[in-house]
C-alpha positions in Angstrom: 0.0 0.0 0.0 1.7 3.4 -1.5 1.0 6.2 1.9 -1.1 9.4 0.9 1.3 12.8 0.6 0.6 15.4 2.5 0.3 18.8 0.5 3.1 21.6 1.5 6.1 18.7 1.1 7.2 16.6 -2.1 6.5 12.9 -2.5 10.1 11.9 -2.4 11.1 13.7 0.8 8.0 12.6 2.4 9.1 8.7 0.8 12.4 9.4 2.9 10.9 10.7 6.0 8.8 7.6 6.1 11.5 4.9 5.1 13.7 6.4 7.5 11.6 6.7 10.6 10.6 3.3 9.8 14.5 2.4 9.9 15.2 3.9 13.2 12.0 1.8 14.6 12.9 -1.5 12.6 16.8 -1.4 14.0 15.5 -0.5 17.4 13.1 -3.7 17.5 16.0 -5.8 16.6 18.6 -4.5 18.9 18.2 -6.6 21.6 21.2 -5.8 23.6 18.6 -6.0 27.0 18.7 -2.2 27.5 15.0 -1.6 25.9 14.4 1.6 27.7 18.0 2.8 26.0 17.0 1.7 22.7 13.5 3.3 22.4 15.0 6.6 24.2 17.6 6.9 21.5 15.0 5.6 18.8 12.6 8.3 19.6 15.7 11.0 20.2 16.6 9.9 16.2 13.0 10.1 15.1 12.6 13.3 16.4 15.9 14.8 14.8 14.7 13.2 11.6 11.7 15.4 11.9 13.3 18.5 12.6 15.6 17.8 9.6 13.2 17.9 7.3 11.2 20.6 8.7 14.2 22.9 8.7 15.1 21.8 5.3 11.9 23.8 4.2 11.7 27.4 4.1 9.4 27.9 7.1 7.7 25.8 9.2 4.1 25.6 8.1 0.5 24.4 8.8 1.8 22.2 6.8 4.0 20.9 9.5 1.0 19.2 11.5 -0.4 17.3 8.3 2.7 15.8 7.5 2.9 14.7 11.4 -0.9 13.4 10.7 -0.1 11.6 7.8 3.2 10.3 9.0 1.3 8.8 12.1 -1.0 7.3 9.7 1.2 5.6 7.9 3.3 4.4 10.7 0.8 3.1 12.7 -0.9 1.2 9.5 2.7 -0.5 8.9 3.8 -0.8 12.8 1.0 -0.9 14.5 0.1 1.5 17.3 2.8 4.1 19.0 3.2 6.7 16.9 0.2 9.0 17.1 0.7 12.6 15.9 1.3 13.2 19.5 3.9 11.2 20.4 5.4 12.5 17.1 5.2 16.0 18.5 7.0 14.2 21.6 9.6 13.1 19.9 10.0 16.2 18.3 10.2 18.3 21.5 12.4 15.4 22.6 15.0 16.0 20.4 14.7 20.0 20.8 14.7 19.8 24.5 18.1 17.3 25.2 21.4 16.4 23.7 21.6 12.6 23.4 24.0 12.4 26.3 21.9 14.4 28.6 19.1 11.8 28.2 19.0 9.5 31.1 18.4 6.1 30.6 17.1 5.5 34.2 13.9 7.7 33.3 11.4 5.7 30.7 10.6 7.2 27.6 6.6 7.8 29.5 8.7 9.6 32.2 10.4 11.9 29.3 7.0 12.8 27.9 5.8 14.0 31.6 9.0 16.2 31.4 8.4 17.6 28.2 5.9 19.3 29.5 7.6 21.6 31.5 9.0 24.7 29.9 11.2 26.1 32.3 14.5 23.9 32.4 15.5 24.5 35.3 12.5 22.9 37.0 12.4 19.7 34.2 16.0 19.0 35.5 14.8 19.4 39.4 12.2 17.0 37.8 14.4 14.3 36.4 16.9 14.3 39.3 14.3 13.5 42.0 12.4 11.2 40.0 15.8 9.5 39.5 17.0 9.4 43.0 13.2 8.5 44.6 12.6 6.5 42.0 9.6 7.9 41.1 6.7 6.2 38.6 5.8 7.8 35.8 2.7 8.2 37.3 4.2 9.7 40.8 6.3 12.5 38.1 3.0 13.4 36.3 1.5 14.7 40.0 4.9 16.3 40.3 4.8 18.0 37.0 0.8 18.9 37.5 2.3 20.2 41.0 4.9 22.3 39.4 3.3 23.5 36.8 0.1 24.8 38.7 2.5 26.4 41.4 4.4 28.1 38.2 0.6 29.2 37.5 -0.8 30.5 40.5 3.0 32.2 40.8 1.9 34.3 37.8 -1.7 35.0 38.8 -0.3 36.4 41.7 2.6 38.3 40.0 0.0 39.8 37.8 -2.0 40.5 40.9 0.4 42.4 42.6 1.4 44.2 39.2 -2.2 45.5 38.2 -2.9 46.5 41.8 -2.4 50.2 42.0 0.7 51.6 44.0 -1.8 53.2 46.6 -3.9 49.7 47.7 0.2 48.9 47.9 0.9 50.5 51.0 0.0 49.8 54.7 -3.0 51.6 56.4 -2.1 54.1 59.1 
C-alpha cells in the first residue's frame, strides 16, 4: 500500500521521511542488547531529529508541519501498528529540541520523558528528572509532580500579575 502525501512537502522527501523513521524503529526492535528503555529513548531521540531535519530543510515551518505529522502517524501506525500517534510524534519532536543525546537519562522511561516535556522552564524539568531519578519515582508519581509544578508556576503568575495590576496606593500599609 503506496502512503497518501501530504500537501506543503514533495512525495520523495515525504518517501524518505517515512522509510527512514521506519528504519530507526525496525533497528531499534532488533537490537536486543537488553537495555530496551535505552533503545527506544535513542529511537525516539533519532525520530525526532529526523523530523526536525526535514522541517528545517523547508523554508518555514508551516501548517503544513501538522499534516505531514498526521499523515506520517497514519502511515506508521498502518505498517507498525500503534505508537506513533501525531502526539507522540510532536514528543519526539520536543524530545530532540529539549536534550542532547548524552543528557538523556536512561534510568527515566521514555513515558517519564513525555511528563518532562511538559515543563517549559528547564531549570524545573531538570529538578524534575533528578528527584524522579533518586526516589525512583513512577511515571505516574512525576506526572502529580509536574501537574504540582506546573500549577504552582501558574498560580506564581496569577499572583505576580495581581500584585502588578494592583495600583501603588492599595500597595501601601494603612495608618
Amino acid at each position: 500500500m503506496k502512503p497518501k502525501k501530504p500537501t506543503g512537502i514533495s512525495t520523495p522527501t515525504y518517501n524518505s521521511i517515512l522509510k527512514d523513521i521506519s528504519q530507526i524503529y525496525e533497528n531499534a526492535q532488533s537490537e536486543g542488547d537488553g537495555n530496551w528503555n535505552k533503545t527506544t529513548l535513542f529511537a525516539h531521540w533519532k525520530i525526532g531529529e529526523r523530523i526536525i531535519e526535514v522541517e528545517q530543510g523547508q523554508k518555514e515551518r508551516a501548517a503544513y508541519g501538522d499534516m505531514v505529522l498526521k499523515q506520517l502517524s497514519k502511515d506508521l501506525n498502518r505498517k507498525f501498528g500503534k505508537g506513533f500517534s501525531d502526539r507522540n510524534l510532536r514528543y519526539m519532536r520536543k524530545f530532540y529540541q529539549l536534550y542532547k543525546l548524552k543528557e538523556v537519562k536512561t534510568q527515566l522511561s521514555w513515558s517519564h520523558y513525555r511528563e518532562l516535556l511538559l515543563v517549559d522552564d528547564s531549570a524545573i524539568r531538570l529538578k524534575l528528572e533528578n528527584q524522579s531519578i533518586a526516589e525512583g519515582w513512577s511515571q505516574l508519581d512525576l506526572q502529580k509532580r509536574v501537574k504540582q509544578a506546573l500549577a504552582g508556576k501558574s498560580q506564581k503568575s496569577d499572583s505576580e500579575k495581581q500584585n502588578e495590576s494592583t495600583p501603588e496606593r492599595l500597595k501601601r500599609p494603612l495608618m
